[in-house]
C-alpha positions as CSV (number, residue, x, y, z in Angstrom):
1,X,-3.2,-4.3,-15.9
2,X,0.4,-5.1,-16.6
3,X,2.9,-2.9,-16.1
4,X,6.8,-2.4,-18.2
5,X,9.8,-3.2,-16.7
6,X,11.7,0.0,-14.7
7,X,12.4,2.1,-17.7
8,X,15.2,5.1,-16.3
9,X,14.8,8.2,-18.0
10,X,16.4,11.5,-17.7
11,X,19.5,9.4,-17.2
12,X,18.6,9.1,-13.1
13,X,15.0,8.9,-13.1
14,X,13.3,6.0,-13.3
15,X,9.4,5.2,-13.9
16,X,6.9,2.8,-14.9
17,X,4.0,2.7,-17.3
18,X,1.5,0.4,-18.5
19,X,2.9,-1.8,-21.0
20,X,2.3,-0.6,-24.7
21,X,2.1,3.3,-23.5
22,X,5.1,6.0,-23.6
23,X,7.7,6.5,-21.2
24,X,7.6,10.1,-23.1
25,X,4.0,10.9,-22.0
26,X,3.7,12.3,-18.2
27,X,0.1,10.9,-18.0
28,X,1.1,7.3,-19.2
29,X,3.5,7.0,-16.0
30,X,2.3,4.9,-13.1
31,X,5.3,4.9,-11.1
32,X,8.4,7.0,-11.1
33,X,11.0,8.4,-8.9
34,X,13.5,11.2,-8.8
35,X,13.9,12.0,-5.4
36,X,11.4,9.9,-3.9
37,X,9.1,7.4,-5.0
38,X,5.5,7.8,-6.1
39,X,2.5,6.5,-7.4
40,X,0.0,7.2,-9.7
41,X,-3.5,6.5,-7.9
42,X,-5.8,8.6,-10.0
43,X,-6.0,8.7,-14.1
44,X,-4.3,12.0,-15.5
45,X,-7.6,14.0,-16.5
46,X,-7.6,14.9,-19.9
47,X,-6.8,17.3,-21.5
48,X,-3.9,16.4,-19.5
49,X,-2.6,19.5,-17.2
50,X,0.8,19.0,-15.9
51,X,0.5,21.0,-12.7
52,X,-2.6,19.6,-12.1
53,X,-1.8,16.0,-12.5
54,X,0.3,16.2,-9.0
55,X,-3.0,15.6,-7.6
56,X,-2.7,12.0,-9.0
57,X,0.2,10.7,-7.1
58,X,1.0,9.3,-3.9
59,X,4.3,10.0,-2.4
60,X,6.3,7.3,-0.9
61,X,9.6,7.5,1.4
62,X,13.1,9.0,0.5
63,X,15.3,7.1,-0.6
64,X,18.5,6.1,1.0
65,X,20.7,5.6,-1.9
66,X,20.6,2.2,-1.9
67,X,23.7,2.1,-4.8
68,X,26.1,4.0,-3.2
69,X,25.4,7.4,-2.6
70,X,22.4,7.7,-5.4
71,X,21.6,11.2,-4.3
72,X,25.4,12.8,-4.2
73,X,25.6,11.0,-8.1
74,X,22.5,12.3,-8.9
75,X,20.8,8.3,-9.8
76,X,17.6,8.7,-7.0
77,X,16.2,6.4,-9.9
78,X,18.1,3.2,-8.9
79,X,17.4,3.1,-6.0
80,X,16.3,-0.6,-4.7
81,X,14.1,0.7,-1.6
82,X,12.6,3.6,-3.6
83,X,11.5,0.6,-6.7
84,X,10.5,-1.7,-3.9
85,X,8.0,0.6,-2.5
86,X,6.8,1.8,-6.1
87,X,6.4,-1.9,-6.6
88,X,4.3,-2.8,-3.6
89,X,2.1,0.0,-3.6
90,X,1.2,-0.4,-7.5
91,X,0.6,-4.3,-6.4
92,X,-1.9,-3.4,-3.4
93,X,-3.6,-1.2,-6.4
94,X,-3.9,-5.0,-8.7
95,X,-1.2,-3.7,-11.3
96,X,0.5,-7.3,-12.7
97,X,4.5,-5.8,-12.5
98,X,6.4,-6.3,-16.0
C-alpha cells in the first residue's frame, strides 16, 4: 500500500495515512508523532474506539528536536529522526512511502 506524503496537523503534529484516506480520521493514520513517533501495526477495529485503538501502535524513540529545539516550540512533528524512524518501520511493514 502507498502511503501520503508527511501531512502536519494540529499545527506540530505530524502523521501519515494511506493515500486517498483522511488525515481527520484517527483510524486512517499509519504513522504520526507528537512527542514520539509511532506506528500503526494493527487495523483500528471497527467500530473504531479511540482508547482502544492504542493497542494498535508501536512506539518508537523520542525525538531530539532535530529543528531546533522542536519540543521547547512545541513542533515534535518535524522532527527529522522522529519521521525517519516512522518511515523505516512502515517500510519493514511493505508500506510504498508517498
Amino acid at each position: 500500500m502507498k502511503t501520503s506524503p508527511w501531512i502536519v496537523i494540529e499545527d506540530y503534529c505530524a502523521c501519515r495515512i494511506i493515500e486517498g484516506g483522511d488525515k481527520n480520521n484517527v483510524a486512517h493514520r499509519i504513522a504520526f508523532i507528537e512527542k514520539s513517533p509511532r506506528i500503526r501495526i494493527k487495523e483500528a477495529t471497527l467500530p473504531f474506539n479511540l482508547l482502544d485503538d492504542c493497542r494498535n501502535w508501536r512506539c518508537g524513540p523520542k525525538g531530539r528536536g532535530g529543528c531546533g529545539d522542536c519540543e521547547a516550540q512545541g513542533l515534535y512533528g518535524f522532527d527529522p529522526d522522529s519521521r525517519q524512524w516512522c518511515d523505516e518501520e512502515l517500510v519493514k511493514l511493505g508500506y510504498e512511502l508517498g
